[in-house]
Biotite code that builds the C-alpha atoms (Angstrom):
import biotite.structure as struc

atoms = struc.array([
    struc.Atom([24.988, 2.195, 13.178], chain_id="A", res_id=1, res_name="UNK", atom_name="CA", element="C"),
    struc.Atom([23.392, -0.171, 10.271], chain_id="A", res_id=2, res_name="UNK", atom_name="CA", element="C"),
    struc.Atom([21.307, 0.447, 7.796], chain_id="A", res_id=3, res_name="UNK", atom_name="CA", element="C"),
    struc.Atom([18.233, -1.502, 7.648], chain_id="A", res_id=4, res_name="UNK", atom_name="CA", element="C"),
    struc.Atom([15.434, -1.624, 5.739], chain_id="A", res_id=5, res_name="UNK", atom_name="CA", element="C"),
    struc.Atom([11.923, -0.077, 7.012], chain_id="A", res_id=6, res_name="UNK", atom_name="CA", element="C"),
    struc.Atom([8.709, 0.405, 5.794], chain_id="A", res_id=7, res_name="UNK", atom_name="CA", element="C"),
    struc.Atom([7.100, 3.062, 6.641], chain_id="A", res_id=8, res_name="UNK", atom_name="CA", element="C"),
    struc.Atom([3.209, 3.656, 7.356], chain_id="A", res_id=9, res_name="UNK", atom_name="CA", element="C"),
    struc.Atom([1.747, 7.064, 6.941], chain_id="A", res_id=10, res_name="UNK", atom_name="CA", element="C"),
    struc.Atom([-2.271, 7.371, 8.173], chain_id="A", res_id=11, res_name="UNK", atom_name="CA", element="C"),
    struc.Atom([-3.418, 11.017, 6.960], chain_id="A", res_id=12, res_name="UNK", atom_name="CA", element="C"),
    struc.Atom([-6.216, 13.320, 5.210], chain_id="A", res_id=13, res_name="UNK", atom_name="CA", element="C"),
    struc.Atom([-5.279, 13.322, 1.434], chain_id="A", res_id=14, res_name="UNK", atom_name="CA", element="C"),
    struc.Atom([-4.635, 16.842, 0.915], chain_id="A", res_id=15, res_name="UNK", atom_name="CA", element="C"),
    struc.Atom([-2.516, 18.387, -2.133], chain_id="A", res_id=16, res_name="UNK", atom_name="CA", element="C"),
    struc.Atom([1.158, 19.015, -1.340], chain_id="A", res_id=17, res_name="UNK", atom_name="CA", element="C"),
    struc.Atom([1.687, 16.424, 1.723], chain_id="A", res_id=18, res_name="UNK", atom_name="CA", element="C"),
    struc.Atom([3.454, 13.953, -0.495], chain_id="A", res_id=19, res_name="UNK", atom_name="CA", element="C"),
    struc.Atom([5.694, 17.253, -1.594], chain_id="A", res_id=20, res_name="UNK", atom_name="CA", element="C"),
    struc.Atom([6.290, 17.914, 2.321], chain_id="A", res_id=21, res_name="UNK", atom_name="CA", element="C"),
    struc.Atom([6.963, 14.070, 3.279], chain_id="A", res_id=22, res_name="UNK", atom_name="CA", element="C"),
    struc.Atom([9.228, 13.684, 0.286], chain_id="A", res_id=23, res_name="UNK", atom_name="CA", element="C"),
    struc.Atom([10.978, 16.844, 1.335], chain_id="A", res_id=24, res_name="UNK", atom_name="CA", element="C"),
    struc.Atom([11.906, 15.369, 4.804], chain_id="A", res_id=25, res_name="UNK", atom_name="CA", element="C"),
    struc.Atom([13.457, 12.122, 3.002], chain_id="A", res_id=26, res_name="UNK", atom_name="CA", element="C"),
    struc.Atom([15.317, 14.917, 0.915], chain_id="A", res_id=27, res_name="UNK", atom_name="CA", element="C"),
    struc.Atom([16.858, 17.078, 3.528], chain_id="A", res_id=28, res_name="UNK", atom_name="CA", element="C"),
    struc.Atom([18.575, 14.180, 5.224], chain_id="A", res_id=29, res_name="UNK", atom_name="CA", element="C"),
    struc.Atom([20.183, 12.315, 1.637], chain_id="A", res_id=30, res_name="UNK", atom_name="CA", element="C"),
    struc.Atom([17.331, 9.499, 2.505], chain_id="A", res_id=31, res_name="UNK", atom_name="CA", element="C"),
    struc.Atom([16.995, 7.338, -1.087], chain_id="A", res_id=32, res_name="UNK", atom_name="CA", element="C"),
    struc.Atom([12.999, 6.308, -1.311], chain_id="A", res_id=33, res_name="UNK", atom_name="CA", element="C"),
    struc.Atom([13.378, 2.965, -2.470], chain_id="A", res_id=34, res_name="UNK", atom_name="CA", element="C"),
    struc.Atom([9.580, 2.044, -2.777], chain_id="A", res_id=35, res_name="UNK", atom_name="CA", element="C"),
    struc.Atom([6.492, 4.722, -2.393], chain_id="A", res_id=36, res_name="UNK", atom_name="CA", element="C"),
    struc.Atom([2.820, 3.735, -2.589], chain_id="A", res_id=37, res_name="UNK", atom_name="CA", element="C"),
    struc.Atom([0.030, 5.762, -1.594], chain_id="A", res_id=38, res_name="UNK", atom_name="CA", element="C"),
    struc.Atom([-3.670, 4.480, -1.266], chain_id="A", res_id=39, res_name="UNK", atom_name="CA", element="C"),
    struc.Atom([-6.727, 4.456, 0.417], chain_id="A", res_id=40, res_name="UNK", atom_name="CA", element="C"),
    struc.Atom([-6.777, 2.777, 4.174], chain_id="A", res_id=41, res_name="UNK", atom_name="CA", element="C"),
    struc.Atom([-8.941, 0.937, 5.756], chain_id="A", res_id=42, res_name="UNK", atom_name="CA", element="C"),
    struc.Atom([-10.634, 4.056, 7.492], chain_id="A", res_id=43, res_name="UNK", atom_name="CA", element="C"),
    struc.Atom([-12.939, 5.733, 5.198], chain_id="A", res_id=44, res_name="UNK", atom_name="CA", element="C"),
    struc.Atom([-11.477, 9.625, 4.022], chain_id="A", res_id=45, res_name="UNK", atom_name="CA", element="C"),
    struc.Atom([-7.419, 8.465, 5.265], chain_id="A", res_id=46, res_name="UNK", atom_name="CA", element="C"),
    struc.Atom([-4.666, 7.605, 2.514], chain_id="A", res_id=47, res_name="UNK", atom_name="CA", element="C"),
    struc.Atom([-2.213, 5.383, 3.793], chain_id="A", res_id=48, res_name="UNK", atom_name="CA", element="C"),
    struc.Atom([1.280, 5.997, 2.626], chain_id="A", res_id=49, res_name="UNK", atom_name="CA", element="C"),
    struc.Atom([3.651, 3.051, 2.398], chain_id="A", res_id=50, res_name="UNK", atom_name="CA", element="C"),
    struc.Atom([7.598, 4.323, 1.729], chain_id="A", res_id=51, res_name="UNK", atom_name="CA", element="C"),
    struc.Atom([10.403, 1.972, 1.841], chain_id="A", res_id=52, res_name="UNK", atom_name="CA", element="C"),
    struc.Atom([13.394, 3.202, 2.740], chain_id="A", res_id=53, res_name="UNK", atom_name="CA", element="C"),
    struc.Atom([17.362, 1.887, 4.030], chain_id="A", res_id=54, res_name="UNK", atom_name="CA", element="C"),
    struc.Atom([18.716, 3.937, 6.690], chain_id="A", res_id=55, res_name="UNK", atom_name="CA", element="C"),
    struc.Atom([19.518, 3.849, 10.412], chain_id="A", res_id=56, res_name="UNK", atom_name="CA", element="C"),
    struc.Atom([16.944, 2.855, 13.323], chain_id="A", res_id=57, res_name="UNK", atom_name="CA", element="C"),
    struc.Atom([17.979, 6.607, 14.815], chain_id="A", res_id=58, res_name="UNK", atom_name="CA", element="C"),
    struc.Atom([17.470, 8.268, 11.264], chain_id="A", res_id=59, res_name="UNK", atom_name="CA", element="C"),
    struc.Atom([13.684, 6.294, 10.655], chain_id="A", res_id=60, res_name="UNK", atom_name="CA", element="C"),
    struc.Atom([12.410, 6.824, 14.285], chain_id="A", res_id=61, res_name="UNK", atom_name="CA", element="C"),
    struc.Atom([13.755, 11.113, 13.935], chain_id="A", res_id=62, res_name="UNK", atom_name="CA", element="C"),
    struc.Atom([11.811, 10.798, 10.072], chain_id="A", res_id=63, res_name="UNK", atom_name="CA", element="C"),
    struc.Atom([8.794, 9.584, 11.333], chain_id="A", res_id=64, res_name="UNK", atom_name="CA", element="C"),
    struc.Atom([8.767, 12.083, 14.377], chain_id="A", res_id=65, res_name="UNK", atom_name="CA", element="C"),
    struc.Atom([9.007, 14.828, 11.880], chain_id="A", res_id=66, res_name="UNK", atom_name="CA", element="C"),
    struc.Atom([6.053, 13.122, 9.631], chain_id="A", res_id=67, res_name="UNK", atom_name="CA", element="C"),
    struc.Atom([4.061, 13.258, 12.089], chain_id="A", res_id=68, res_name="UNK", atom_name="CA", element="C"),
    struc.Atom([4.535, 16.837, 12.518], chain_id="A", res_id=69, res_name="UNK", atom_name="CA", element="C"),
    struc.Atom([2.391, 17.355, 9.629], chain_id="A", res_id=70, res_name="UNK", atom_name="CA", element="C"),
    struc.Atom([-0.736, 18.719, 10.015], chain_id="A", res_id=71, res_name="UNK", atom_name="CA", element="C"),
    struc.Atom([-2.219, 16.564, 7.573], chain_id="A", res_id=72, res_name="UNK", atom_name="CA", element="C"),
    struc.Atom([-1.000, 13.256, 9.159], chain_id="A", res_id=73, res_name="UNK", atom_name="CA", element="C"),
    struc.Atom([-2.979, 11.535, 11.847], chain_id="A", res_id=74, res_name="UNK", atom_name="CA", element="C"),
    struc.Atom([-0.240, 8.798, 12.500], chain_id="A", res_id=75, res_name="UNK", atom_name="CA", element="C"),
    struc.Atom([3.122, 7.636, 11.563], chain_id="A", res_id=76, res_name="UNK", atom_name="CA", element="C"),
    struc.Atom([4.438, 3.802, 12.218], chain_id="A", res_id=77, res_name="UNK", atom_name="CA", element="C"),
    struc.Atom([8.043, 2.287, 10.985], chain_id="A", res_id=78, res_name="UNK", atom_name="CA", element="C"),
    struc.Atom([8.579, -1.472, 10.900], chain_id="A", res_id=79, res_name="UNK", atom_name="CA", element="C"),
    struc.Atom([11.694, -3.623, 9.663], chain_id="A", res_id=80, res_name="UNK", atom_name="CA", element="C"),
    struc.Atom([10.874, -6.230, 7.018], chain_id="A", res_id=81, res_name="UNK", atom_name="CA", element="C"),
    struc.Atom([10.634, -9.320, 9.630], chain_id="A", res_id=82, res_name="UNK", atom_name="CA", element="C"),
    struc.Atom([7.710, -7.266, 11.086], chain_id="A", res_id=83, res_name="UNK", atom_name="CA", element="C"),
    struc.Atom([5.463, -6.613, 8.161], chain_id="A", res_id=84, res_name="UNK", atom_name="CA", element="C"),
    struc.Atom([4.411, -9.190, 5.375], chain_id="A", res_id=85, res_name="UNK", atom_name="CA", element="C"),
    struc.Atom([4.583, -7.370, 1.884], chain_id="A", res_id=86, res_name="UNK", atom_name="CA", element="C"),
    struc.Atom([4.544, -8.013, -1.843], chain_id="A", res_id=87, res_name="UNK", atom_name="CA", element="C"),
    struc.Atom([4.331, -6.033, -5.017], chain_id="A", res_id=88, res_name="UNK", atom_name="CA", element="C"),
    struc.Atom([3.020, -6.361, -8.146], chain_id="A", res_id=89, res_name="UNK", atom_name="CA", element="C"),
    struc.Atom([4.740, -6.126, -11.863], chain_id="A", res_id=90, res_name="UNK", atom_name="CA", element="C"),
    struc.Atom([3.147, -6.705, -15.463], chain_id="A", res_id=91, res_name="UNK", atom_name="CA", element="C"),
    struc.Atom([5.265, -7.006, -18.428], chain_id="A", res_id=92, res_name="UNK", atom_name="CA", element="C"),
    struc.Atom([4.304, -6.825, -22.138], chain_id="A", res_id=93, res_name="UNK", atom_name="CA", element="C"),
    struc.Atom([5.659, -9.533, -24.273], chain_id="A", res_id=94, res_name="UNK", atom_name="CA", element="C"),
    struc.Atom([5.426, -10.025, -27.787], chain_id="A", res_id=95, res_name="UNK", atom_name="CA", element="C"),
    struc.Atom([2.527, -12.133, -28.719], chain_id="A", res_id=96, res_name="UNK", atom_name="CA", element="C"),
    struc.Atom([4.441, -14.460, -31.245], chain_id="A", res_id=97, res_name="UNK", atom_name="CA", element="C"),
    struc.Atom([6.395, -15.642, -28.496], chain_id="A", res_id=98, res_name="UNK", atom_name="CA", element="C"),
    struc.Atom([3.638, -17.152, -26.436], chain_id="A", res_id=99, res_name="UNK", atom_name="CA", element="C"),
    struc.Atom([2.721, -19.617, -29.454], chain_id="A", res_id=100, res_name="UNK", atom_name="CA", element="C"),
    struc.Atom([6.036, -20.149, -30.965], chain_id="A", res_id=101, res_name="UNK", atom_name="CA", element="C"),
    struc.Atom([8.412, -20.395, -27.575], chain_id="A", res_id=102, res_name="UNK", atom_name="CA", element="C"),
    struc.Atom([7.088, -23.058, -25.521], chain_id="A", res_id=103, res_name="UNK", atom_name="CA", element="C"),
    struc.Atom([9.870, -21.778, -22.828], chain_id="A", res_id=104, res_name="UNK", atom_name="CA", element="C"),
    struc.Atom([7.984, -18.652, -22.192], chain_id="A", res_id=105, res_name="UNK", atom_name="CA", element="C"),
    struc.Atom([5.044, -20.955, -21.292], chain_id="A", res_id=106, res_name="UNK", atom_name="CA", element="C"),
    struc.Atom([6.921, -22.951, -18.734], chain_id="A", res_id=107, res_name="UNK", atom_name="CA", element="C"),
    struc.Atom([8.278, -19.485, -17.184], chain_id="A", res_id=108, res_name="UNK", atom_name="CA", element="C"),
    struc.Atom([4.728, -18.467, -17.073], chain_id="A", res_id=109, res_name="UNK", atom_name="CA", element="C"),
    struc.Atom([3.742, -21.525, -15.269], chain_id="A", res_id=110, res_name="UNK", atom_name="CA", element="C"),
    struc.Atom([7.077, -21.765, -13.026], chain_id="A", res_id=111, res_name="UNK", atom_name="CA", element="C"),
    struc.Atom([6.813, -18.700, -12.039], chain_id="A", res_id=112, res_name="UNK", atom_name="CA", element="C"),
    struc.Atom([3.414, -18.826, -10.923], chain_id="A", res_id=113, res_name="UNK", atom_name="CA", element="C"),
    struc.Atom([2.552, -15.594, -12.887], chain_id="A", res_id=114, res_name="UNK", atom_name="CA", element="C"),
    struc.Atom([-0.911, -15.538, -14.974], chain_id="A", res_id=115, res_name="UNK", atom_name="CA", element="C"),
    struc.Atom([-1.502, -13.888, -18.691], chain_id="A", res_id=116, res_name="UNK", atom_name="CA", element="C"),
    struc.Atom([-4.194, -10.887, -17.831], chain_id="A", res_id=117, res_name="UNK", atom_name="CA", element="C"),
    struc.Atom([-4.436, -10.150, -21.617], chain_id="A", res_id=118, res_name="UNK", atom_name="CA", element="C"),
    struc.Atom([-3.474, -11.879, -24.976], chain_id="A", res_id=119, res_name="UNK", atom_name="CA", element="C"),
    struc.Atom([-3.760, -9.261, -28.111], chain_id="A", res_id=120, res_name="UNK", atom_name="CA", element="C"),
    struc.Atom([-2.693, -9.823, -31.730], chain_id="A", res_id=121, res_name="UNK", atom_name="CA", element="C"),
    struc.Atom([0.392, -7.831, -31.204], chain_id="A", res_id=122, res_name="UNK", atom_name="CA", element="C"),
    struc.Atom([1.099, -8.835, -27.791], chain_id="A", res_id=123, res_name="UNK", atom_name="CA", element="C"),
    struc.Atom([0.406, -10.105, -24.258], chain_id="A", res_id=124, res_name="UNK", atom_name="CA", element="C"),
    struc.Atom([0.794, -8.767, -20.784], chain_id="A", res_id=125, res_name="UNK", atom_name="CA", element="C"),
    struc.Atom([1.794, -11.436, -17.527], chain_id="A", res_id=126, res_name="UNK", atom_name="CA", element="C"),
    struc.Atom([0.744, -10.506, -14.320], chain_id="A", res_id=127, res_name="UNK", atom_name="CA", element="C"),
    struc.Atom([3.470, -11.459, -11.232], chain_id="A", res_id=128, res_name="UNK", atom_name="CA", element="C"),
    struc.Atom([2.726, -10.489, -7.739], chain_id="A", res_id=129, res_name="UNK", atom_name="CA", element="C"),
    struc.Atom([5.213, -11.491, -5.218], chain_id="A", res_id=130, res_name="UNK", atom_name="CA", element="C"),
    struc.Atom([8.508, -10.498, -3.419], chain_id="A", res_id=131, res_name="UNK", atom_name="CA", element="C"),
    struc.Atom([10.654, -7.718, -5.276], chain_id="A", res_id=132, res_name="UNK", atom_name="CA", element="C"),
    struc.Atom([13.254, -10.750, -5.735], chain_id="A", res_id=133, res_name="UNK", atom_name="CA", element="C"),
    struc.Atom([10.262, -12.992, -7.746], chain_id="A", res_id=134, res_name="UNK", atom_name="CA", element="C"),
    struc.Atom([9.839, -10.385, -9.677], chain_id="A", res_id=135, res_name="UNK", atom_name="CA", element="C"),
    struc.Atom([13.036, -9.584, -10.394], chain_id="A", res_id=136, res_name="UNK", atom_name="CA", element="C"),
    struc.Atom([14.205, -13.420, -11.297], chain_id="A", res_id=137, res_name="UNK", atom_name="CA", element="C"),
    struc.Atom([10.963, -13.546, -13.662], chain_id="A", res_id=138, res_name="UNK", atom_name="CA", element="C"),
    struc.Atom([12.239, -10.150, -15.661], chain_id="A", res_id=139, res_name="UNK", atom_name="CA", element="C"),
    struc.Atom([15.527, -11.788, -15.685], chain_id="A", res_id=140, res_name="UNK", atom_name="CA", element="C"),
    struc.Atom([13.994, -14.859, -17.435], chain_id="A", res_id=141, res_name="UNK", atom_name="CA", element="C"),
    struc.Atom([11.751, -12.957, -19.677], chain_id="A", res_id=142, res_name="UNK", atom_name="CA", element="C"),
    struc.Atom([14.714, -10.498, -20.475], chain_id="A", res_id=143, res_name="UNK", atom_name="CA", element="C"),
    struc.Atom([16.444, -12.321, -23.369], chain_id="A", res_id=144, res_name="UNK", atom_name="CA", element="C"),
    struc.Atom([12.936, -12.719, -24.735], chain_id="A", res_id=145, res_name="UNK", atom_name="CA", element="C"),
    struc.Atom([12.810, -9.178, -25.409], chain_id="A", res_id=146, res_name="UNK", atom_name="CA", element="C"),
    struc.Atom([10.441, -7.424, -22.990], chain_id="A", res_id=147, res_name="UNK", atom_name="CA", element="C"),
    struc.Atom([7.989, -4.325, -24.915], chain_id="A", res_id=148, res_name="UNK", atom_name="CA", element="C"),
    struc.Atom([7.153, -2.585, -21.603], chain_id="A", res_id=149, res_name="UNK", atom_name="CA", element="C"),
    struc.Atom([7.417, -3.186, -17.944], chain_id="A", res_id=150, res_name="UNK", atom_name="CA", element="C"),
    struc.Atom([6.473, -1.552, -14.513], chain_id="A", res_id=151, res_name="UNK", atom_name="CA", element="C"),
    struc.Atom([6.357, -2.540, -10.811], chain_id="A", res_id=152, res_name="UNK", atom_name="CA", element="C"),
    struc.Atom([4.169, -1.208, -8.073], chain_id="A", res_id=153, res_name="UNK", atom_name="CA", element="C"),
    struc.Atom([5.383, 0.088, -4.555], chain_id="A", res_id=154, res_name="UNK", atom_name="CA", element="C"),
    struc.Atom([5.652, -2.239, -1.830], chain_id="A", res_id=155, res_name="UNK", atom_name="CA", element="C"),
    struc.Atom([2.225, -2.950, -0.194], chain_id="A", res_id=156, res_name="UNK", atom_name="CA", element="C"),
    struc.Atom([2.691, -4.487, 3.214], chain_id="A", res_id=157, res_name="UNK", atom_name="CA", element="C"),
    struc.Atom([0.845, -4.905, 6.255], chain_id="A", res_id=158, res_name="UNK", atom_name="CA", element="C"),
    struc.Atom([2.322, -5.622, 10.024], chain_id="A", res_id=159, res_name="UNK", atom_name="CA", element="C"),
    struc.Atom([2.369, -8.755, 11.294], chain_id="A", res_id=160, res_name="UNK", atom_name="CA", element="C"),
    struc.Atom([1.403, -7.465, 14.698], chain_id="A", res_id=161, res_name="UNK", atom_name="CA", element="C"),
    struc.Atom([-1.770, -7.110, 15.561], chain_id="A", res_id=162, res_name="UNK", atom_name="CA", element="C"),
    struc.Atom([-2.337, -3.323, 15.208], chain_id="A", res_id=163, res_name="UNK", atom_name="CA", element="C"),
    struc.Atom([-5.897, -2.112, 15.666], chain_id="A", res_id=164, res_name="UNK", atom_name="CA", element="C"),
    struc.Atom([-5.180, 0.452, 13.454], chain_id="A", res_id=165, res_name="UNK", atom_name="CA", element="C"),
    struc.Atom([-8.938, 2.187, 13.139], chain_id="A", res_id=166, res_name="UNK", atom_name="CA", element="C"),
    struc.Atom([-9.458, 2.027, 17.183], chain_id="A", res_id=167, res_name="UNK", atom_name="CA", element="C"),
    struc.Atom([-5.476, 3.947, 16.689], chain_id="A", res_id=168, res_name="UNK", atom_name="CA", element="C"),
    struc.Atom([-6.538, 6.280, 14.269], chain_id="A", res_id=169, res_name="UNK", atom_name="CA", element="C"),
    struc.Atom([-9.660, 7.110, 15.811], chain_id="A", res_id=170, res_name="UNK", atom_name="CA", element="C"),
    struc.Atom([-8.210, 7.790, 19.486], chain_id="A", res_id=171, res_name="UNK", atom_name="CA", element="C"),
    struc.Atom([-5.700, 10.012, 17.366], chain_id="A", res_id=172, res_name="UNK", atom_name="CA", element="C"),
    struc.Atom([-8.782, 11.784, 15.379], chain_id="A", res_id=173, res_name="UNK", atom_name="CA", element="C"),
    struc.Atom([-10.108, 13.072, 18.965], chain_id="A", res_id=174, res_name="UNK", atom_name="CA", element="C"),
])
């Protein structure tokens, strides 16, 4: 079988130690988390769990039969990239005498259809939301610059199906 990858939704309550248990199922079967972002839903007192992960369509429908197991969890869906649309976000911190003395890092700026969220005397931070490979190119581009600091969120993503998740969650909730 081929490995694929899903993203994985996870409705539940937001107790302590679910993420523990849910990571713990990825970890008995050798399952890599590529990508894990937890948040609030759409449904007021449910976290949604988003967790990106390449494996087999067996192995993802057998995980999410098992995360739904949980107490804690009120519903579990898996969907392959051409199914959802998703993005995530990045900021990097860049030293400040390069944005006046390198008109290059200007153009990337612009090109890349990033924006400057904050310009200090030592240094400023660009904001980049987009597909993991945007943000990946832009690093590349900003790399010989000489990049201070730099982080990327979890994949956010929602289905491209129309899912009536609360009317879901609530039947679930009875």
């Amino acid at each position: 079988m081929e490995n694929k990858i899903f993203t994985i939704s996870v409705y539940s309550e937001n107790n302590v130690g679910l993420l523990n248990r849910i990571s713990g199922i990825f970890l008995k079967r050798h399952i890599n988390i590529l990508s894990l972002n937890v948040s609030e839903s759409e449904i007021e007192n449910v976290s949604r769990f988003i967790i990106v992960v390449k494996t087999t369509d067996k192995w993802v429908h057998n995980i999410v039969g098992q995360i739904e197991k949980q107490i804690e969890v009120i519903k579990a869906f898996y969907h392959i990239d051409e199914e959802t649309i998703f993005l995530e976000s990045a900021i990097f911190k860049i030293e400040s005498s390069l944005l006046f003395d390198e008109r290059k890092i200007q153009n990337i700026i612009k090109e890349s259809n990033s924006e400057i969220v904050t310009v200090c005397r030592d240094f400023f931070v660009i904001s980049k939301t987009g597909k993991r490979s945007e943000i990946i190119e832009l690093y590349d581009k900003l790399k010989p610059f000489g990049i201070m600091q730099f982080a990327r969120s979890g994949r956010i993503s929602v289905s491209k199906q129309k899912m009536e998740i609360s009317s879901l969650l609530l039947e679930e909730l009875k």
